[in-house]
N, C-alpha and C positions, 0 to 999 in steps of 0.2 A: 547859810541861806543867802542866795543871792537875788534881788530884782531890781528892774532894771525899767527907769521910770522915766528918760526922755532919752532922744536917739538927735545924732548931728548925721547929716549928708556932708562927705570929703569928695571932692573932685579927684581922678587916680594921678597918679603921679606930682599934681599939685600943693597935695590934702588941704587945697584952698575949702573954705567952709562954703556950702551951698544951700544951706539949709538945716534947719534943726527943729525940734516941737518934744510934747507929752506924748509916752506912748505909755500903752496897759496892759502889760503881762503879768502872768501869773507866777508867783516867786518858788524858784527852783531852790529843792535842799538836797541835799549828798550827807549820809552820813560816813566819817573817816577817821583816821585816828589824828590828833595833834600833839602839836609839843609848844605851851605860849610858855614868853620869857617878859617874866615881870620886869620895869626896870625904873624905879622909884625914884632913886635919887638920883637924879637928872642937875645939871646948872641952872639955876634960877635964871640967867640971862637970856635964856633960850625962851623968845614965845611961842606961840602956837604954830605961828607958820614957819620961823626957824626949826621947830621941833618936827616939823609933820615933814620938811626937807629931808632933815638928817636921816629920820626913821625910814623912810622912801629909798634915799639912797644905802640906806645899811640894812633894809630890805631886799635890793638890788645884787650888794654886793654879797652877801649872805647865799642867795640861793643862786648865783653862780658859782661859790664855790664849795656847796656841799656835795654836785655829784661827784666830786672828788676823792670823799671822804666816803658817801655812803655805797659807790660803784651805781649809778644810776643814772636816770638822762635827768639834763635839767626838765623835762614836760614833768616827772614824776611828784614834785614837790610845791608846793607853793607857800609862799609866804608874803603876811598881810601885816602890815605894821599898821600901828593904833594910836593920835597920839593922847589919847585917855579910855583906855577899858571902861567898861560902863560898870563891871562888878569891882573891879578893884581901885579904879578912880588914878590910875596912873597911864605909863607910858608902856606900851606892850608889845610884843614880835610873837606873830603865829605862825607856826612851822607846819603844816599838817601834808598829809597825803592825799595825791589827787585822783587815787583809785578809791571807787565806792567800796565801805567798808576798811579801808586802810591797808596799807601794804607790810607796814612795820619801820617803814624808812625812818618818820618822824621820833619811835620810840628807840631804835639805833642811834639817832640822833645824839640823843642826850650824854653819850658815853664820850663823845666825840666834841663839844661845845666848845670848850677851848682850844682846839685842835683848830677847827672850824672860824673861830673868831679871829686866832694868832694869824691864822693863813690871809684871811681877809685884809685884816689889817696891813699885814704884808705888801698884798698886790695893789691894795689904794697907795703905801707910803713910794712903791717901788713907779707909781703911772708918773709919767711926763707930766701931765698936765697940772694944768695948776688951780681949776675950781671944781675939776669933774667932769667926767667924759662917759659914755657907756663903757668902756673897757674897767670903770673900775664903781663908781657911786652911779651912774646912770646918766640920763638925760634930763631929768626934771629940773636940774639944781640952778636955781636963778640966784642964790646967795652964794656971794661970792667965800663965804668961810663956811660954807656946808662942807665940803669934801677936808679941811682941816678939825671942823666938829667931829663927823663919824668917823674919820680916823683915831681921834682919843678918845669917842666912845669905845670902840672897835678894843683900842689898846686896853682901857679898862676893864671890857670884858673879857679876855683874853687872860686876864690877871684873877679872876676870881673864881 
């Protein structure tokens, strides 16, 4: 279920802000197949906005490198990382399909996880950079140890 409850004006080429406000649309649902990946025990170090980082960026890198594995385009797949499920009170990665009804991708998926994560982990440990870049954790990452966080998340899941 998605809606979508205030709007920003960007200038083109500047994406200088020019404006913003409440708007009232009516909320869109799709139903699809998913694949969520609980992930409980987390570092205590990590607060909320550390955590809502890492999961971003290993949301990021996650679904660029599953068309890999499932032979698909990245448009097919999306993935929303959570940094508290509402049902299970943790940290969570939703895998689902963006075809109404579902395509089967996300349920291929799961055969493939650590395949998936190892590879990941890979192309973050393999990037030049050194806090994160779009080529590997994305663009959001303003901590400077997010991109060494979800690379040991990445590796730990990759292990189990």
């Amino acid at each position: 279920r998605t809606q979508v409850s205030k709007f920003k004006k960007l200038r083109f080429h500047t994406h200088e802000n020019i404006g913003f406000g409440e708007i009232s649309l009516d909320a869109e649902e799709m139903e699809t197949r998913s694949l969520m990946l609980l992930l409980p025990e987390l570092p205590d170090e990590l607060d909320e906005t550390a955590l809502g980082e890492v999961l971003t960026g290993l949301a990021s890198i996650v679904r660029s490198v599953i068309p890999f594995f499932l032979l698909c385009d990245r448009q097919d797949i999306g993935v929303v990382p959570m940094v508290r499920d509402t049902h299970f009170g943790c940290a969570a990665l939703y895998v689902y399909d963006r075809a109404p009804g579902g395509s089967g991708l996300s349920e291929a998926l799961s055969a493939k996880l650590r395949d998936v994560f190892a590879a990941a982990a890979e192309r973050v440990r393999e990037c030049p950079c050194e806090t994160g870049c779009p080529s590997c954790i994305g663009v959001d990452a303003t901590l400077a140890e997010t991109k060494e966080r979800a690379m040991t998340l990445l590796e730990v899941l990759s292990d189990q």
